[in-house]
N, C-alpha and C positions, 0 to 999 in steps of 0.2 A: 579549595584544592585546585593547585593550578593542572592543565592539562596541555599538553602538545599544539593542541590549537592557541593557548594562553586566553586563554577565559573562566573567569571564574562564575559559575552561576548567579552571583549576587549582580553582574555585570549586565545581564542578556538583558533585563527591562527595559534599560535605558536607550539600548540597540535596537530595540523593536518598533522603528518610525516608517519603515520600509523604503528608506533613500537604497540608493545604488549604486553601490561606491566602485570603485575600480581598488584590487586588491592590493597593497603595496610592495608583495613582494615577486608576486605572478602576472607576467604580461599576458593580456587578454583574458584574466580572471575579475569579474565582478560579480556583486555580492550585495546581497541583503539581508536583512528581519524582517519579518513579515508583520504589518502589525496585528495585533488581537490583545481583548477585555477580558482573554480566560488566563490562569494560570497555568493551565496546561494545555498543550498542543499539539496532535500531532495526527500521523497518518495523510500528508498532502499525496493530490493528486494535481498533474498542470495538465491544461490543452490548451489552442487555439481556437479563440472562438470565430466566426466569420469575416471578420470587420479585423484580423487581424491581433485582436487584442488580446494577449495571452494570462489567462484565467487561471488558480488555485485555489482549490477546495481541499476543506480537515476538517476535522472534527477537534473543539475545546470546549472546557467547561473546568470543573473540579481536577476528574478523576476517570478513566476508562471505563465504564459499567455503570457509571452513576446517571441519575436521573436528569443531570443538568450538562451532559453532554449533547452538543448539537454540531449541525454541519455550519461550518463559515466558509464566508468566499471573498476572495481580494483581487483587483484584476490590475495589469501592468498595460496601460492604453501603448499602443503603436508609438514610438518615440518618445514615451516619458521616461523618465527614472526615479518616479516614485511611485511603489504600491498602493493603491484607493485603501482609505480605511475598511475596515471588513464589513460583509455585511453577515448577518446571521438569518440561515435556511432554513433551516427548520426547530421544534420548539416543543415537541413534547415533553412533558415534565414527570413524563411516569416512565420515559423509556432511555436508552441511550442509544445515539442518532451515530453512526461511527464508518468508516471508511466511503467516505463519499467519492463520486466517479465524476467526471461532467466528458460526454459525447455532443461532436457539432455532426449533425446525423445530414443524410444526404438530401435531404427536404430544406433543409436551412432551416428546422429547428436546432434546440440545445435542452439536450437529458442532462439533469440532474440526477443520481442513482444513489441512493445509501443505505446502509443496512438498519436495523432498527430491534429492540433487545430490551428486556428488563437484567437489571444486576449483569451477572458474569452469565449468563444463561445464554451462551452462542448457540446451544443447539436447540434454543427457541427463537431464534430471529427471523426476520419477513424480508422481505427488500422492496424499499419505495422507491418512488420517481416523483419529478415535478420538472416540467416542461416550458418551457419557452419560447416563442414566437417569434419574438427581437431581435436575434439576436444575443440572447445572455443578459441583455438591459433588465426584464423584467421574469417573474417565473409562475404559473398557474399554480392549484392547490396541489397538496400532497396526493397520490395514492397510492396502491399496492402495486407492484409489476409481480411479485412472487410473493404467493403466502406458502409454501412449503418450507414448515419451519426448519430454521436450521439452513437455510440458505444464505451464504454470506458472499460479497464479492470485494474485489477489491482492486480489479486492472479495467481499461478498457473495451468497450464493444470495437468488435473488428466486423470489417464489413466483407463478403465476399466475391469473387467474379460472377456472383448470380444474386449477387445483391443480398443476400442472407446476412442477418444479424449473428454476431456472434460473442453471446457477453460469461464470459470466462467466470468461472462461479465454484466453491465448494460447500460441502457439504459438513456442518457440524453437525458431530451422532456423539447422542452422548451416553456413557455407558451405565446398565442400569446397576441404582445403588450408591449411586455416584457425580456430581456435579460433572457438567462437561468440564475436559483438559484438554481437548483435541487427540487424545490418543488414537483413537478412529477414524479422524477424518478424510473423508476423500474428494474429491475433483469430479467437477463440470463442466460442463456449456450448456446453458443458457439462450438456446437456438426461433430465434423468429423469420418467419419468409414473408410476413405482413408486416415489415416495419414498426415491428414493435409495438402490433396490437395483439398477439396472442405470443406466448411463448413455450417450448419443449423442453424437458430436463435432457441431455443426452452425459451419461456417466461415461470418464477417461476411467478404462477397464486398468486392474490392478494399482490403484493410484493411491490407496491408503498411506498416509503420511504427505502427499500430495498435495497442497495448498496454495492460494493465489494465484492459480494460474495466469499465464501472461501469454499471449498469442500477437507472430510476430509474421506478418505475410512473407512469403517466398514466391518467385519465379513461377508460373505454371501449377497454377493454385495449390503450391506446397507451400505450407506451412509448419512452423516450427513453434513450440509452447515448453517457457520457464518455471519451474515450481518451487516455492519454499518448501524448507524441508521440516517436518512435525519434529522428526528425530536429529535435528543437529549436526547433519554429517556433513552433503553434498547436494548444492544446487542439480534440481533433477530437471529432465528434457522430455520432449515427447514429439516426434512428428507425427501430420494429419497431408495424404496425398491426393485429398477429396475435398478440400475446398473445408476445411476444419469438420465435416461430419462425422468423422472416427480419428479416432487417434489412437496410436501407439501407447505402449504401457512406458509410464516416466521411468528412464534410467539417470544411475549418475554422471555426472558433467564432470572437469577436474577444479572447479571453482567448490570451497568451501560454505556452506550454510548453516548459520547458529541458529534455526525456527526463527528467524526475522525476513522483512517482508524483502522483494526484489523487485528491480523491473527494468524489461529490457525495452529497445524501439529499434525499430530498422529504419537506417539511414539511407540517404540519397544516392551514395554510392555502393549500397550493397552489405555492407558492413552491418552488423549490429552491436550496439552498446548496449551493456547493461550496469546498473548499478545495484550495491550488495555490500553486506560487512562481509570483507574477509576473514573468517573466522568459524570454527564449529565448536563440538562438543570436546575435542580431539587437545584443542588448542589454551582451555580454562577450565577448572575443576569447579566455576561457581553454578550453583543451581537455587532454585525456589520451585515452590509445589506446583502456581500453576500462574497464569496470566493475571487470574482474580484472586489470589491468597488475600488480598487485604481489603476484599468487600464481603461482606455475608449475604448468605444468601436470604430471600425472602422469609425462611422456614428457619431460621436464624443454623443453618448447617454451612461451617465453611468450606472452603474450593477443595481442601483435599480430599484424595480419596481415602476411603477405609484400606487398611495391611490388605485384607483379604482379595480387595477389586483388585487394585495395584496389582498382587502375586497372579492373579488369573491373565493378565495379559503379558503377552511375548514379547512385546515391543512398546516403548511406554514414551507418550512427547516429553522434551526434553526442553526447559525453561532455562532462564537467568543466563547461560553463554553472553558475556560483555559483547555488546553493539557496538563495534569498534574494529579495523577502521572503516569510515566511508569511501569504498573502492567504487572505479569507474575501470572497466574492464572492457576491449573489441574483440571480435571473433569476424574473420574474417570467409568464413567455411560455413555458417548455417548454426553457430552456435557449437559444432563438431570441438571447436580448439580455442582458447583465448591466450593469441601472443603478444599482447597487450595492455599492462595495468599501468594503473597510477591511486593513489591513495589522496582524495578531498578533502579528510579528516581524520584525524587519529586523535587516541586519547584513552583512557583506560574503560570506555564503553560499558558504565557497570550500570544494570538494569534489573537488580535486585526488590524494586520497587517500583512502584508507579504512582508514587505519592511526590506530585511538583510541587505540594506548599512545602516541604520540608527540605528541598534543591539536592535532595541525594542522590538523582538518578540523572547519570552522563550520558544516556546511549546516542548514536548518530542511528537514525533506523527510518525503516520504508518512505527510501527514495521514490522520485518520478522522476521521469527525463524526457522531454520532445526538442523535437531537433526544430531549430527555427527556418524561415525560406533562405538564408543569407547562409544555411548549414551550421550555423549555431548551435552550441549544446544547451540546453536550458534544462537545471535539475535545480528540485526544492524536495529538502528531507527533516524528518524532525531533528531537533539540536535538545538536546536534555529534557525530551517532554516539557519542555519551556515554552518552546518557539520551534517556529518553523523557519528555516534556511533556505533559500535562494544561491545560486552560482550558475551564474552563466560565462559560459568557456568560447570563445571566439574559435580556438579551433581543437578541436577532438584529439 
């Protein structure tokens, strides 16, 4: 099936060498595939690592939840135009290793951070780290930074005018009777004052449906934080006027969220960009039961819930909304207003599965984006749970 971008799934393999191409039809647009040995790919996250060398981490393997999902990592050296072959992070074979972070922390190490899970079981996950000394060149053993299960992350640590860590984090609960859906989940930080040798839960009050959080510095240690939305409607907001240690209860933004991932960064001039599928529940009638409909659970019970759980909740997360299109959106106001879009990707974003051997699923979903020294945009998002996507935009 061809799509707006003109790709056909059977196509993306061959693309996946990580050259850098310049886009033929957009000046100042270039482009890659990232390489990787999984069939399926996704959830990137990019940063800068010291030395300039801008780094991406995801998670591939089979399948989402499955045992042979790990973090991989690919780096673009200072001046080249081709991405290193991947290397692969971590390696459990009993767990699935999934939204990996990488922080160039203010010591001149570099965190590794990912979450860690049997099956679809989010509201039993832990959160590891593995650390680096070099630079990013090389990374020590795995360990725990969180074992309060059900702690999942998936944005950067932000650091504060008091030097406080601050790693953006929610909370999968899962309801009894019932495989987690996310229908309960709410929002955190993740708070250390010892550079990330001990850390604090602090709960974003009223934030149920609340996820990913994404924390984006402001003027006069204000801060502003982005939220995916559980229920499909509307990218949510929250300001913190204390150096991120409270924050406001998330409301909605006028930017559309179909429960897929977002993520914003503040730029050089003030401005912040964020990317996001333009689209909610509002906009498609397609749905699926839950993230994990097509893995069983250990206890051989699948993802959905029983009529009766379902009936007992008010507000229920809402799945399958097409991942489409990949917008890149500016707010010039603190996140307040965005008078500013443009569309990266379009295509019919259908995400009714998450099965890559079988190339049925289109979604463009959970972007990252950092701004380079030159003011460069740099974003890598998934492209049909295939592969991972690269575009860097010379100017915003």
């Amino acid at each position: 099936m061809l799509t707006t971008s003109g790709l056909r799934p059977d196509e993306i393999p061959a693309l996946m060498n990580g050259a850098v191409s310049a886009h033929p039809l957009e000046k100042g647009r270039f482009e890659a595939f990232l390489p990787s040995p999984c069939v399926q790919n996704h959830a990137a996250n990019l940063a800068f690592l010291p030395d300039g060398t801008l780094a991406c981490v995801w998670f591939g393997g089979t399948m989402e939840g499955m045992g042979d999902i790990s973090i991989y990592m690919s780096q673009l050296v200072a001046g080249s135009s081709r991405w290193s072959q991947p290397e692969k992070m971590s390696d459990d074979p009993q767990r699935s290793e999934q939204n990996p972070v990488l922080f160039a922390a203010p010591d001149g190490k570099v965190w590794l951070i990912f979450t860690s899970q049997t099956s679809g079981n989010q509201d039993g996950a832990i959160v590891k780290r593995r650390t680096s000394v070099d630079g990013g060149r090389t990374f020590g053993p795995v360990d725990v930074l969180c074992d309060i299960p059900g702690t999942f992350v998936r944005q950067p640590i932000i650091v504060n005018a008091q030097g406080t860590w601050l790693l953006p984090a929610f909370r999968c609960i899962g309801v009894p009777g019932a495989r987690w859906t996310g229908d309960v989940d709410t929002a955190a930080v993740l708070v250390s004052r010892d550079a990330g040798e001990t850390w604090e839960m602090v709960d974003v009050p009223d934030s149920v449906g609340a996820v990913h959080m994404n924390i984006v510095a402001q003027d006069g240690g204000r801060m502003v934080a982005f939220y995916r939305n559980r229920f499909a409607e509307q990218i949510l907001r929250s300001v913190s006027a204390d150096g991120g240690m409270s924050w406001s209860a998330p409301e909605p933004t006028e930017l559309p969220n179909n429960n897929s991932s977002i993520q914003a960064a503040g730029l050089s001039g003030g401005r912040i960009a964020i990317v996001y599928n333009h689209s909610n529940a509002s906009t498609s009638d397609d749905r699926r039961h839950s993230l994990y409909d097509e893995i069983e659970a250990e206890d051989g019970v699948r993802s959905e819930k029983s009529e009766l759980v379902a009936d007992s909740l008010a507000h229920k997360a809402i799945w399958g909304v097409p991942r489409s299109p990949m917008s890149l959106a500016f707010s010039d106001d603190g996140g307040r207003t965005f008078a500013r879009r443009r569309d990266l990707e379009t295509g019919d974003g259908n995400c009714l599965t998450n099965n890559s051997k079988d190339a049925l699923n289109r979604e463009y979903s959970y972007p990252s984006i950092v701004e380079g020294a030159d003011g460069s945009l740099h974003i890598a998002y998934t492209y049909y749970r295939r592969a991972i996507k690269y575009v860097r935009l010379a100017f915003g």
